[in-house]
C-alpha positions as CSV (number, residue, x, y, z in Angstrom):
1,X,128.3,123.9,114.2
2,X,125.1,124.8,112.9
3,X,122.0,123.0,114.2
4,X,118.6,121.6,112.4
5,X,116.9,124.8,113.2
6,X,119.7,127.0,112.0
7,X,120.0,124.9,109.1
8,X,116.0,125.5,108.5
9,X,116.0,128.8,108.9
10,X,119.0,129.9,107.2
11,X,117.5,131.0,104.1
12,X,114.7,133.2,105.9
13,X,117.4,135.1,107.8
14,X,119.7,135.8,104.5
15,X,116.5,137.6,103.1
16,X,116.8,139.3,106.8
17,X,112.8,137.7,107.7
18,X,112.4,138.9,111.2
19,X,110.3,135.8,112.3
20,X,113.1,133.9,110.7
21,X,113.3,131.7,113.5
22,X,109.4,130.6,113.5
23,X,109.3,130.1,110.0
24,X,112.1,127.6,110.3
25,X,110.5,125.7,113.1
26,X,106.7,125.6,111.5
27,X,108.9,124.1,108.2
28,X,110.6,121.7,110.5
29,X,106.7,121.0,111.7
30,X,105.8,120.6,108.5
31,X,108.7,118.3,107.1
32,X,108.4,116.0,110.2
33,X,111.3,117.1,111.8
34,X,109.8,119.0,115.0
35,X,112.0,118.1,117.9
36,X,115.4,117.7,116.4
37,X,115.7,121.1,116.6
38,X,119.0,121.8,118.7
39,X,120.3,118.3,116.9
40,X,123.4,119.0,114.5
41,X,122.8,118.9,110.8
42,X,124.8,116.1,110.9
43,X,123.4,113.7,113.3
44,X,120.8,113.4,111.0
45,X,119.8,110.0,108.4
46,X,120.2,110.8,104.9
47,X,116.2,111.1,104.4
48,X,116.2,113.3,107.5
49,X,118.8,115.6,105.4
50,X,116.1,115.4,102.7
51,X,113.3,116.6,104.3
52,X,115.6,118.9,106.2
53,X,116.7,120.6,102.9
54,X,112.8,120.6,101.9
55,X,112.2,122.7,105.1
56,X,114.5,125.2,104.3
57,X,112.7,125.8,100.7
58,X,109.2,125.7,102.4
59,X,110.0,128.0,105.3
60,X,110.3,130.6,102.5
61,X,106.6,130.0,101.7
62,X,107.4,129.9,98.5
63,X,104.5,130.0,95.7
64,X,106.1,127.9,93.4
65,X,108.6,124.7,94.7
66,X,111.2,123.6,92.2
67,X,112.9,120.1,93.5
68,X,115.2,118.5,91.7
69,X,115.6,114.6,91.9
70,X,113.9,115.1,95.7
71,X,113.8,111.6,96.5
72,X,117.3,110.1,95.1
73,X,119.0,108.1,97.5
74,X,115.9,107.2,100.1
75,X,115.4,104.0,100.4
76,X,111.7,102.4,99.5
77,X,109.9,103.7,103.2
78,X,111.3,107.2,103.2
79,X,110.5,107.8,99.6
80,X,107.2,107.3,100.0
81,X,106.8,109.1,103.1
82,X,108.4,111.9,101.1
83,X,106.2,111.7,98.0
84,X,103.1,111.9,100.7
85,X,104.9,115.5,101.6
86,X,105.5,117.0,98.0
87,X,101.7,116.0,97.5
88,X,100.4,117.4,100.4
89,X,102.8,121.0,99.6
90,X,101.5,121.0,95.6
91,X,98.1,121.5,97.7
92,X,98.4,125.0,97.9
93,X,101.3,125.9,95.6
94,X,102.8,124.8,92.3
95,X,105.7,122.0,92.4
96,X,108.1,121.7,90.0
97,X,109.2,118.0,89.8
98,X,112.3,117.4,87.8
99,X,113.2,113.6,88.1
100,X,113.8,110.3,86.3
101,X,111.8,108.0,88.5
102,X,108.8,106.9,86.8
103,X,106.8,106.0,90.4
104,X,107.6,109.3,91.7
105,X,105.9,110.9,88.7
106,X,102.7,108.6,88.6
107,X,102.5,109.0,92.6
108,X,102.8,113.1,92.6
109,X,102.0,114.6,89.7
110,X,98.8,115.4,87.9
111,X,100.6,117.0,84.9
112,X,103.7,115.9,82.8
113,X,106.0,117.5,80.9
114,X,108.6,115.2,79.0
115,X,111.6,117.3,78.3
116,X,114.7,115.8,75.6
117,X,117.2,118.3,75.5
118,X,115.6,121.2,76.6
119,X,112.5,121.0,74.7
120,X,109.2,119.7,75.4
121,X,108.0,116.8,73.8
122,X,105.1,115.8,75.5
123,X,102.5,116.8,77.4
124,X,99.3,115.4,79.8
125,X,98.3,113.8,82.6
126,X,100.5,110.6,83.7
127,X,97.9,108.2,83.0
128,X,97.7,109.8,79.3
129,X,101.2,109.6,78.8
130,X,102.1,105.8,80.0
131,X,98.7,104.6,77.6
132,X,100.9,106.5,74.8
133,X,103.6,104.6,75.7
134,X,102.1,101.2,75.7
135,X,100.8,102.1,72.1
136,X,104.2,103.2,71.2
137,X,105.8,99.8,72.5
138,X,103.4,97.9,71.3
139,X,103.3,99.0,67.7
140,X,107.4,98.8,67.8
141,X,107.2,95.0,68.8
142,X,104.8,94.4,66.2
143,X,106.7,96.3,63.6
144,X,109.7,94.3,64.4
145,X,107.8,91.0,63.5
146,X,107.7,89.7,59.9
147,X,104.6,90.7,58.6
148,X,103.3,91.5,62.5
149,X,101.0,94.3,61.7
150,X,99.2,92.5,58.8
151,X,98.5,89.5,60.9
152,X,97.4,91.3,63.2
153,X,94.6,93.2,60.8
154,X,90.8,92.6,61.9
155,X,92.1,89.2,64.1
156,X,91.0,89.2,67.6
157,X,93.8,87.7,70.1
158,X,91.6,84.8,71.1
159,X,91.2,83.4,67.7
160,X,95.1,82.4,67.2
161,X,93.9,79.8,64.3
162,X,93.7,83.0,61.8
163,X,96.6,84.2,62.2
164,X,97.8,80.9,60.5
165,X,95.5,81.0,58.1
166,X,96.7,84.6,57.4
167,X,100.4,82.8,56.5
168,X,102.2,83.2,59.5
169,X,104.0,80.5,60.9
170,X,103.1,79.0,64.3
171,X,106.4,80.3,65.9
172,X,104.7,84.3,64.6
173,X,101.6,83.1,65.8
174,X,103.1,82.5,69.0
175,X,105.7,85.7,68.9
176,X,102.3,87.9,68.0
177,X,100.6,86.2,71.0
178,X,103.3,87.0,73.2
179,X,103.3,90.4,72.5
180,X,99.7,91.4,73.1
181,X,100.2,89.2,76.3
182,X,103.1,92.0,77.4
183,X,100.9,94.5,76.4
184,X,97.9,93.6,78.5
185,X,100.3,93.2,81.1
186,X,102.0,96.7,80.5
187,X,98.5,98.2,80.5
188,X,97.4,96.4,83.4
189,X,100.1,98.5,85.4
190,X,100.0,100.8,84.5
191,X,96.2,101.0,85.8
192,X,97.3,99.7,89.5
């Protein structure tokens, strides 16, 4: 049965590392795990598998750290704790994120790339991105209204009177209102 530290080390010893053994417990160090050493890989939480997985990757000293959906399956406190660690590694090396969780990506990374299919289709910092993406949803809503974009021409949201006198109905008026409301909202988030 192998242990945490065999586990750890594994990868350094297949690429026949002769400090194999001190690599895997300065990644255990690293990942939080120090003194589960001689514990069995299986004893371990499903976030302590995580991290121990992590340790195996980072015991390589690798210069660029591809994870794959790193955090799936922690619950709320260990993901966290687990985004602290992929920050503090993209310190002194490149990470390569892949993943579908939206607070993962805002708390990590400092550049996004938004693949569909294989190819990229945007590009830029998160905060960037999600202001795109409040425009984007914003201008869909409004599209979706009757005549939303042309009451919305030159009318600022406090002045709900013009949009009536622009021809809209009070149930638009109110649908238009609605909609900017989300979207302060949506921006307001997206700013913490």
């Amino acid at each position: 049965r192998p242990t945490v530290l065999d586990d750890a080390s594994y990868s350094c010893l297949n690429y026949a590392f002769p400090d194999y053994l001190e690599r895997g417990r300065a990644a255990l160090k690293q990942c939080g795990l120090e003194g589960r050493e001689e514990e069995y890989v299986w004893q371990l939480s499903g976030g302590q598998t995580h991290l121990l997985a992590l340790a195996g990757a980072v015991s390589l000293q690798p210069d660029i750290l591809i994870l794959d959906e790193p955090t799936a399956g922690l619950d709320p406190q260990e993901r966290i704790r687990f985004r602290n660690l992929i920050t503090r590694f993209a310190e002194n090396r490149i990470v390569l994120l892949a993943t579908h969780v939206v607070s993962d990506v805002d708390a990590i990374a400092n550049e996004v790339l938004i693949l569909k299919e294989g190819r990229l289709i945007r590009r830029g910092t998160p905060e960037r991105l999600c202001e795109e993406l409040i425009a984007h949803y914003r201008n869909l809503m409004l599209a979706a209204l009757p005549g939303g974009k042309n009451l919305l021409a030159g009318v600022p949201p406090e002045e709900e009177a013009l949009y009536m006198e622009k021809g809209a109905s009070a149930s638009q008026a109110a649908s238009v209102r609605a909609i900017r409301q989300l979207g302060d909202a949506m921006e307001k988030m997206s700013r913490g």
